[in-house]
C-alpha positions as CSV (number, residue, x, y, z in Angstrom):
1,X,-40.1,-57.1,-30.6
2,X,-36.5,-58.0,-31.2
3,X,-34.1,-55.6,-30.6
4,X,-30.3,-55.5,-31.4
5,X,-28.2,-52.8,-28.7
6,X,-23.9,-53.0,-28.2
7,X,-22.8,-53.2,-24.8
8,X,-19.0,-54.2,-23.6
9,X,-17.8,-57.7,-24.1
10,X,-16.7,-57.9,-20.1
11,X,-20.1,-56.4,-19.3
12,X,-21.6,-58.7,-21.6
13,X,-19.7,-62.0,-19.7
14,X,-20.8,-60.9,-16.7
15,X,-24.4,-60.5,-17.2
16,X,-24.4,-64.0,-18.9
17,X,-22.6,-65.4,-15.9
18,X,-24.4,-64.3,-13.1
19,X,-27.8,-65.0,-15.0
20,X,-26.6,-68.5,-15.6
21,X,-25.6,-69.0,-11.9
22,X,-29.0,-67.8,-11.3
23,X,-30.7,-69.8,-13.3
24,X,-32.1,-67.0,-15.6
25,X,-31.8,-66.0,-19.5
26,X,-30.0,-62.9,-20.4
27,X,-33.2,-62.0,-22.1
28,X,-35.1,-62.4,-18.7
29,X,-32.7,-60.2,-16.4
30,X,-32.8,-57.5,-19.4
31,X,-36.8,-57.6,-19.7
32,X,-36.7,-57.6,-15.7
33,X,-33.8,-54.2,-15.8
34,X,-36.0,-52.3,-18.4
35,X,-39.0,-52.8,-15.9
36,X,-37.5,-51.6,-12.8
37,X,-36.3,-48.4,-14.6
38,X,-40.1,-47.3,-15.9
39,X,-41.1,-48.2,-12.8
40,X,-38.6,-45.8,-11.1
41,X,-37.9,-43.1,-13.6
42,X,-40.2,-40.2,-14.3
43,X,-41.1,-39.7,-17.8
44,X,-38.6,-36.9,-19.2
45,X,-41.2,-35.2,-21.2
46,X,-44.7,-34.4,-21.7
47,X,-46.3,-35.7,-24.6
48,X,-49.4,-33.6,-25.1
49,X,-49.8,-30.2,-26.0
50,X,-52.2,-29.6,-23.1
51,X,-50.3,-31.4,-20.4
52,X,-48.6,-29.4,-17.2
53,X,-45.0,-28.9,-18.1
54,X,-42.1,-30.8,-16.4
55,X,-39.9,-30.2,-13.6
56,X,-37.3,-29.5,-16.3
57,X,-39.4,-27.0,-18.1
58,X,-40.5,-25.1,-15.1
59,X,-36.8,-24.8,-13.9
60,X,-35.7,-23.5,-17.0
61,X,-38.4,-20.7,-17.1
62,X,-38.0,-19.7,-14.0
63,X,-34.1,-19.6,-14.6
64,X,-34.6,-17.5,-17.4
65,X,-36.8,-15.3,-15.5
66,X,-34.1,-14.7,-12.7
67,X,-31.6,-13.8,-15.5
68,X,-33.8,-11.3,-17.1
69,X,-34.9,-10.1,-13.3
70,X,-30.7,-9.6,-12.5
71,X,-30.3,-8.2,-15.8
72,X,-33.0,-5.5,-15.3
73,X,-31.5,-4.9,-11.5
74,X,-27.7,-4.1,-12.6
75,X,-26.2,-0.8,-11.6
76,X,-24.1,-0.8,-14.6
77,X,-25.8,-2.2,-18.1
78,X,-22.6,-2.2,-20.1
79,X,-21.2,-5.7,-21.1
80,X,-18.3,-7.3,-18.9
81,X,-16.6,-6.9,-22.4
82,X,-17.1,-3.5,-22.3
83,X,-16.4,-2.6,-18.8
84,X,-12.8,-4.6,-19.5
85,X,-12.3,-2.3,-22.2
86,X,-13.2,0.9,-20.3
87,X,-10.9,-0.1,-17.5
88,X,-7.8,-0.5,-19.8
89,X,-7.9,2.9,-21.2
């Protein structure tokens, strides 16, 4: 598949320079950089409806689970708005 992306001309001249003192096509050390980072990057999301959710996903619930937990737990339920307010009178 051909594929056209924009990088930085100076980033550009160096990849084509080392790759040529190496002996290597710029298309080569790309193919070879897009391996290495599937091979060490977790997939970001899940795909199926069934699958276990990610590391992200759990996180954020239980987050938001904490937040409604503290919520729940507060001495004083008015707003930080609203205490401001009450102070200044």
């Amino acid at each position: 598949m051909k594929v056209t992306i924009e990088i930085p001309d100076a980033l550009y001249r160096q990849i084509k320079a080392r790759s040529a003192l190496g002996g290597r096509s710029v298309r080569d050390v790309t193919i070879e950089a897009y391996r290495r980072w599937l091979a060490e990057t977790p997939a970001p999301y899940v795909t199926t409806d069934d699958a276990q959710p990610t590391a992200g996903e759990t996180w954020l619930t239980a987050w938001e689970a904490l937040a409604v937990e503290t919520a729940e737990a507060a001495v004083d339920l008015r707003t930080p708005r609203e205490i401001l307010l009450a102070d200044r009178r």
